[in-house]
N, C-alpha and C positions, 0 to 999 in steps of 0.2 A: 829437337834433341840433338844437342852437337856430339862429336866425336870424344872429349871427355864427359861421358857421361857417368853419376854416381848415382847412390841411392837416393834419391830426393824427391819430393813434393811439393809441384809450382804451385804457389797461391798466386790469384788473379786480386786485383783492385778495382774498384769500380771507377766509370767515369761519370756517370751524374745517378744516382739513383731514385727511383721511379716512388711516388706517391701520390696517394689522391688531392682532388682542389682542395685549396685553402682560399682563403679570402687576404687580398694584397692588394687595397687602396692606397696606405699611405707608406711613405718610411719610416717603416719603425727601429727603434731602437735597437742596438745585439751588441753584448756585449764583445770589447775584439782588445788584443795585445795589442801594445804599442810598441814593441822592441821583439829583438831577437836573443834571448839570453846567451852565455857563455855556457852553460848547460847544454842547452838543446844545440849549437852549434856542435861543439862537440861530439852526443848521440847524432844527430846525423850526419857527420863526417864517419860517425862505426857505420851507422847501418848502410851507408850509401853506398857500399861496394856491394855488401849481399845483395843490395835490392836490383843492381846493375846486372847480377851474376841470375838473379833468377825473376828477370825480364829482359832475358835477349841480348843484355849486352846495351854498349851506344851505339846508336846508327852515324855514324859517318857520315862526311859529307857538307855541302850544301846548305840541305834542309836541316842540318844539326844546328849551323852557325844561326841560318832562320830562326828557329824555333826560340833559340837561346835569345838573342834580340828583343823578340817581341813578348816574352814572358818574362826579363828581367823588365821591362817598361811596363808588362801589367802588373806586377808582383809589388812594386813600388807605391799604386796606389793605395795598397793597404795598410800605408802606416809600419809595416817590420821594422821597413829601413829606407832610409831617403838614399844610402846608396845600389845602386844597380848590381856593383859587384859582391852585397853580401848575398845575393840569388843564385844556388845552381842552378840550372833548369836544361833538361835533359830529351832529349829526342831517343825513345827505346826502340831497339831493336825487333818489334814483337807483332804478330800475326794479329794480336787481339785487340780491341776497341776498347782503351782504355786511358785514363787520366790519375793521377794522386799527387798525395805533394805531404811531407814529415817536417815536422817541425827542425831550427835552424836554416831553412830557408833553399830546401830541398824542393823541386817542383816537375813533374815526370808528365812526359805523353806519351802513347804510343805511334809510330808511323801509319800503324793501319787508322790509328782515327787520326789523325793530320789528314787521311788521304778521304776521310768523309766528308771533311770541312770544305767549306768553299769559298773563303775568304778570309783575310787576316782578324777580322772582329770576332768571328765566331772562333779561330784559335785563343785569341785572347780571351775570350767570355771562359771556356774551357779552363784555363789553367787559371784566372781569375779564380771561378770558382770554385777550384783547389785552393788558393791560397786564402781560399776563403775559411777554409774546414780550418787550417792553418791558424787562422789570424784568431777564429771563433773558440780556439784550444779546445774545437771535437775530437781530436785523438786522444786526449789525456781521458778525455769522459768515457772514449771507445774501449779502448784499453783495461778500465775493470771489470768490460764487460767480458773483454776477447780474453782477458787471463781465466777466466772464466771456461771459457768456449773455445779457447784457439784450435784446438784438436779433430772440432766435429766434425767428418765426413772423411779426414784425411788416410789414404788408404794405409799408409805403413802405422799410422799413430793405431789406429784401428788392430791391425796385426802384433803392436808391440804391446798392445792392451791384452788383446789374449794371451800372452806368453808372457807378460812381466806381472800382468792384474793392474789394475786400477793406477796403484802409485807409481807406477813404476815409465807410465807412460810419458810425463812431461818431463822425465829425466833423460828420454830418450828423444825426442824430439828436437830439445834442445843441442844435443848432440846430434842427429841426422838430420833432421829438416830444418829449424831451425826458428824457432818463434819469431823473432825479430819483424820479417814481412808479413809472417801472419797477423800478428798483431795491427800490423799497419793497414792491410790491406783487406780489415772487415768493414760488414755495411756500417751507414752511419744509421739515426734515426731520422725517422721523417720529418723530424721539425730540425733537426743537423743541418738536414738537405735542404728543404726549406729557406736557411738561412746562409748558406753556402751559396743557394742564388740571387740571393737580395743585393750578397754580397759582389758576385761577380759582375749582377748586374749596374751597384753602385758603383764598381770598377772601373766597367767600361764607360760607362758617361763618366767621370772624371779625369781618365783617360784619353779623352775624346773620340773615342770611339759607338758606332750606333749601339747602344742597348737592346735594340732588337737581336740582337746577331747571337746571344743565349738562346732565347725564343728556338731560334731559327735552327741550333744545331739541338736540341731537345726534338725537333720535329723530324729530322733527319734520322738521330737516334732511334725513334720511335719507328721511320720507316726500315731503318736496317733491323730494326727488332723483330717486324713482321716478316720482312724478308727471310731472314732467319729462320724463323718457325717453318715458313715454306720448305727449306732445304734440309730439316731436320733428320728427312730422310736419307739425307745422304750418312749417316753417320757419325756428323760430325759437330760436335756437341755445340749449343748457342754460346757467343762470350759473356765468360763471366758476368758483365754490367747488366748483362740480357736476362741471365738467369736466375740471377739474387739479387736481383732488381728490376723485374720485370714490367712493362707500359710506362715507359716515360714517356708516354704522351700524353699522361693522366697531369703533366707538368708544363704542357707548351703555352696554355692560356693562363696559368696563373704567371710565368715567367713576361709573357706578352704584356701583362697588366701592370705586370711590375715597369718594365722599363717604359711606357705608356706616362705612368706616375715617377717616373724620375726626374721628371721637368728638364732632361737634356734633350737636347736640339741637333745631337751631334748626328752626323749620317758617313762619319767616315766608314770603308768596309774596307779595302785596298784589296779587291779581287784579284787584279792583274799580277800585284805584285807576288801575291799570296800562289798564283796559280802557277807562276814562274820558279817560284821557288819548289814547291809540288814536282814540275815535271824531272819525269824520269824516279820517282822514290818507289821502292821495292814494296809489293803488295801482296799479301798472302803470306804465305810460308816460305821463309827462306831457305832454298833447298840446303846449305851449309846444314840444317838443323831437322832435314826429313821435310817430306812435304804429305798431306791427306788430301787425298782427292776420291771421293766420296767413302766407299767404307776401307777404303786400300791406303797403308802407311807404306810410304818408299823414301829411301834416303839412300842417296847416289853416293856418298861420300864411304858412308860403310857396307854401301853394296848389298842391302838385303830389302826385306819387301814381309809384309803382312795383311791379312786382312779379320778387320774388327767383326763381329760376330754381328748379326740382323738383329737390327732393333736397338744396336748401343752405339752411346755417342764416344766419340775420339776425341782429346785434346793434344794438341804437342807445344811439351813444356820444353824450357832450355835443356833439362837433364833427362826426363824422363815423359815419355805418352803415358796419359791414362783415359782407360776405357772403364764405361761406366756404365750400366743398365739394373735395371729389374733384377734380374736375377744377381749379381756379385758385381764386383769392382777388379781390376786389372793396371796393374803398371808395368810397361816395358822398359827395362834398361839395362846395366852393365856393373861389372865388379870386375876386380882384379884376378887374374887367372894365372893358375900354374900349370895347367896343361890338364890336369884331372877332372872332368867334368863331374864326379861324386862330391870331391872337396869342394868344389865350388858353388853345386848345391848349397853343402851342410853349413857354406863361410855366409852366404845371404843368409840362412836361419838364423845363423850364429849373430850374423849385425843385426836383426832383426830382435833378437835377445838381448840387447845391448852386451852382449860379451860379457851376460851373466849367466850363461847357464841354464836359461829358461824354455829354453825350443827343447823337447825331448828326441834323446835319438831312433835312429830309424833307418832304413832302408832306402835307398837310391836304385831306381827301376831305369834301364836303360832302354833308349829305341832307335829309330835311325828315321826323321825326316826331310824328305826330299832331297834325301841324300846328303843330308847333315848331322852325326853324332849327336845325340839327346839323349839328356839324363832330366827325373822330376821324382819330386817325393811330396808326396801332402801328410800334413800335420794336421790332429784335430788338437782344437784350441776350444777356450770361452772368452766371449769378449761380450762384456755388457752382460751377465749372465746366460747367453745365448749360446750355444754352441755351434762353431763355423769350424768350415776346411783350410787349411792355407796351403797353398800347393807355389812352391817354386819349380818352374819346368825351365830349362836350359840349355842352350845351344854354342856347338864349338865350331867355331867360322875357321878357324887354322890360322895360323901367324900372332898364336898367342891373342887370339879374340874371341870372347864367348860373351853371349847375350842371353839375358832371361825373363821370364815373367813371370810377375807375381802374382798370384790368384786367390779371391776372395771368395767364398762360394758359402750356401749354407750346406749343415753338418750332413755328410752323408754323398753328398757331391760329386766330391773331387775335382775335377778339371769343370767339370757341367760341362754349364753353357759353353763354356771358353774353349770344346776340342776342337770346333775347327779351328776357331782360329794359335791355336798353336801348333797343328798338323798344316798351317797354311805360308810357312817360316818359309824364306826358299831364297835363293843367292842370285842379286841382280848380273846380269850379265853387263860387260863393259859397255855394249853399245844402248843395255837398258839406261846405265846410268846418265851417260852422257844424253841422254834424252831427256832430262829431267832440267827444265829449264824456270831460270824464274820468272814471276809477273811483274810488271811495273806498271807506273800511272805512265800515260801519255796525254799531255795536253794537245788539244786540235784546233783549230779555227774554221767553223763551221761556214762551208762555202754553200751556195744558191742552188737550191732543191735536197741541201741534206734535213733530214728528219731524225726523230728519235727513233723511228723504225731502222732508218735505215746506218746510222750509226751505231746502233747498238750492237748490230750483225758483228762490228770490228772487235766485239769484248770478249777476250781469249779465253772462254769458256764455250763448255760442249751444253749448257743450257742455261735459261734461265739471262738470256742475254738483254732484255729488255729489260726487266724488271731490276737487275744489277747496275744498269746503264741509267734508268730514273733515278734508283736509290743513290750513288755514288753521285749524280748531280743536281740531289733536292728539285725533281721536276718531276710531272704528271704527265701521264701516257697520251693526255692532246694538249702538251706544251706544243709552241711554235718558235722553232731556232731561226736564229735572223743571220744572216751573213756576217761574219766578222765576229761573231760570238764565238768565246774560250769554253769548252767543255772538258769532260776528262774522258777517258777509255783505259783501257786496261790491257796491255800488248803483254 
């Protein structure tokens, strides 16, 4: 969550989505575009700044110019376009593990999954098989389904259903959150995915690239997916790809048999070059945007600190965290203030009504945490025939800055689950902030008696440093490092 933060709802995209075997002896046919219309160029020239705005941004750097390189080279094999420069292709700024790609020639990674990769083929395989979804026109099919769906689960759509009913929700969406990415960034079907890797895979061998190298980040995927579950305790919720896509390593042998049946020969991977351009890329949370570290949100820039309630997971989106469990749903963020911590209550109802009139009014209860001015009022609503609480509680930081959160609760409620953590709101101190440093990959050259034990030790985490140090370099806990061998660490 950055410093301009609004009402919003980050949608995630996936990067390969999980389904059971199929059977892949031969190449078979899929149907695919052969051009890039003047249409779709145009829609993704609209959408590509929203999608930039709510995933992190562009990373900078390096690793941008990298990524752009090797994905205008894979993105070619697919017939769009024999030139290079009708490809955007975009290195995001973003915590989560993930890939997509919108037609006109739109094509996105994230840094954190660049930093799972571990060679140049399996970045190409990756954004291949985006441009696969691409080439195959799975989004135009996705799409009547998501116009359908786009709304399910989203916490404000949810809140402005209770208070506007039924019709009144994708009027407002459109206006606050904003269809466009969610549309983009739902699952595909399984035979989508299916053909998204046939496709990537046909990619890479034309390419000249090893066809294995899909396989190979499928398998990786799959080990960060377990990983993940492990840490679940911490808080902090699985990525996206993980969660509404979950075992994709229900995919690594049909992937493997595919490029097996490719009849390419090719075995290029360019580790080296791949790992050189990796070192040094920012991993994890970029504290500019709040950082989670197990169930505690801190963000140095605006100085304050929370911690998410036992048993719910955290996300932090570019605009807004949300906290998610059993019991209700919760988004942290920010609106414009005029000093009055009452009106600024009743101004989030009021957006939340689309500025029709549909929040009822009510009373603003005032308190004082941690020595911070608070004000909160809950609304009973029906959303889906069901009846819920929605509670904005909010806080005045001073200098014309006040934060809030929104809360979903069922009927009867009120704050629930979620008091402590909004009696848990509290104002970092400068030397807290300045503590707040961020992660990066560091590449290493593994010298004569280092092990995976004992590299692992170097992975700037308080646990779990083994199994982060396997997963981030596709190895098993009695791999043998040979001298002179590039791995990665996380400083």
């Amino acid at each position: 969550m950055n410093r301009k933060m609004m009402l919003a709802c980050s949608a995630t995209a996936l990067v390969v989505a999980a389904s059971a075997p199929a059977v892949i002896g031969q190449q078979r046919a899929i149907r695919t575009v052969s051009s890039i219309s003047a249409q779709d160029k145009a829609t993704g020239a609209k959408q590509h700044p929203e999608l930039l705005k709510e995933f992190g941004g562009t990373y900078s750097g390096p690793q941008a110019k990298y990524v752009e390189s090797v994905g205008r080279r894979i993105a070619v094999q697919s017939g769009l376009s024999n030139a290079q420069s009708d490809f955007t292709v975009t290195l995001l700024n973003s915590p989560v593990n993930n890939a997509f790609a919108i037609p006109g020639g739109y094509v996105y990674v994230t840094r954190q999954l660049m930093a799972l990769m571990n060679d140049e083929a399996e970045l190409a395989g990756v954004l291949g098989h985006e441009v696969g979804h691409v080439a195959a026109q799975h989004g135009q099919r996705r799409q009547k389904t998501a116009q359908r769906n786009a709304i399910g689960g989203a916490l404000l759509g949810a809140l402005a259903g209770a208070f506007l009913g039924d019709s009144g929700v994708g009027s407002l969406i459109q206006k606050g959150i904003g269809t466009g990415s969610q549309l983009l960034t739902l699952k595909f079907s399984r035979s989508q995915e299916y053909e998204a890797d046939d496709l990537g895979i046909r990619y890479l061998a034309s390419g000249g690239y090893d066809p294995r190298a899909l396989s190979d980040m499928l398998a990786s995927l799959a080990a960060q997916s377990s990983l993940d579950a492990r840490l679940a305790g911490s808080a902090r919720s699985m990525p996206e790809w993980a969660s509404t896509h979950p075992d994709p390593a229900s995919r690594v042998n049909r992937a493997a048999r595919g490029a097996a049946g490719s009849g390419s020969s090719a075995t290029v991977r360019n580790r080296d070059a791949f790992l050189s351009a990796l070192d040094g890329v920012l991993y994890g949370d970029d504290p500019k945007q709040g950082v989670i570290e197990g169930a505690r949100f801190r963000h140095p820039d605006l100085r304050l600190s929370f911690t998410a309630p036992n048993g719910f997971g955290m996300e932090n989106g570019t605009d807004a965290v949300s906290i998610t469990g059993s019991g209700g749903q919760a988004q942290f963020g920010a609106a414009p203030y005029s000093g009055d911590l009452a009106r600024y209550v009743d101004s989030v109802f009021a957006q939340l009504g689309g500025g029709q009139g549909g929040v009822p009014a009510g009373t603003v209860s005032r308190t004082t945490v941690n020595g911070l001015p608070a004000a909160w009022r809950t609304v009973r609503a029906t959303s889906q025939s069901t009846q819920v609480d929605a509670t904005v509680f909010a806080y005045d930081f001073g200098d014309g800055k006040a934060y809030h959160f929104l809360l979903l609760t069922p009927a009867g409620q009120g704050v629930g689950p979620f008091n402590a953590m909004v009696q848990s709101m509290q104002r970092l101190s400068a030397q807290e902030s300045a503590a707040i440093k961020p992660r990066r990959v560091d590449i290493v050259t593994v010298k004569s008696g280092d092990t995976v034990q004992s590299l692992s030790q170097r992975m700037a985490y308080p646990d779990y440093k083994l199994e982060r140090f396997l997963t981030i370099n596709a190895l098993t806990a009695n791999a043998s490092l040979r001298a002179g061998q590039k791995v990665k660490i996380v400083i």
